[in-house]
N, C-alpha and C positions, 0 to 999 in steps of 0.2 A: 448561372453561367449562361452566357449569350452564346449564339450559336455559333460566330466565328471565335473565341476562345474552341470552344468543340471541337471545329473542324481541324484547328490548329491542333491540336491534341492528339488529335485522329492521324492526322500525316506526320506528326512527330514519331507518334508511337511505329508505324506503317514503315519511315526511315531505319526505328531504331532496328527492326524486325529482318529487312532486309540488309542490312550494314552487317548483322548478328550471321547471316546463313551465308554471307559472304566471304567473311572469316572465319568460320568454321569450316569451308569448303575447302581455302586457301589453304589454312593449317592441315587438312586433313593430306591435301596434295602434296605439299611441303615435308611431309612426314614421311607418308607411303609411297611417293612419287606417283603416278599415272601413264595411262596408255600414251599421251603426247609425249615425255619424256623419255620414253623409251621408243619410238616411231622416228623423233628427232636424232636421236645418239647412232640409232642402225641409219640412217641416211645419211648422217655425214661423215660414220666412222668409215664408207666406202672411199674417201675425198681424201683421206689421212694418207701420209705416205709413212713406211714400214716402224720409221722411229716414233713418229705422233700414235702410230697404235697402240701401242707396243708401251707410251707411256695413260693414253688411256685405258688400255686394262688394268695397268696398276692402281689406276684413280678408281677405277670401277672397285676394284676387287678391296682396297682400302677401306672404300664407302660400305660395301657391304659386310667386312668384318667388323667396324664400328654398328652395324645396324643390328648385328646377330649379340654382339656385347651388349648394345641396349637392350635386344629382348631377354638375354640373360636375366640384365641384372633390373630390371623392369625402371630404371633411372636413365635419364637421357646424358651422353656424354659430350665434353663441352669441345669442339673444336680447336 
């Protein structure tokens, strides 16, 4: 092996490694939600007027009774 085979190999593997903790990170977000998503929703649910709230906590409260069924039943439900 020549040394740029090598290096080529080296920043392959270096991509594959980084693409890997990218989506692991994505999904982990995707899943559990995160502090930005919840820092987003309180800031614009102040901008809602009485009926847009009013059907955002239903969406809220939807999402979370599908989240508590998943932890139930340890099997993700499909949308």
């Amino acid at each position: 092996m020549n040394s740029d085979t090598l290096n080529l190999l080296i920043v392959l593997l270096a991509v594959i490694i980084v693409v890997i903790i990218f989506v692991r990170i994505a999904i982990t977000l995707r899943k559990y939600g995160g502090s930005l998503t919840t820092n987003l929703f309180g800031s614009t649910f102040e901008f809602l007027n009485k009926d847009k709230r009013k059907a955002a906590k239903e969406i809220v409260e939807m999402k979370a009774n599908k989240k508590m069924e998943e932890e139930e039943t340890e099997k993700p439900i499909e949308d």
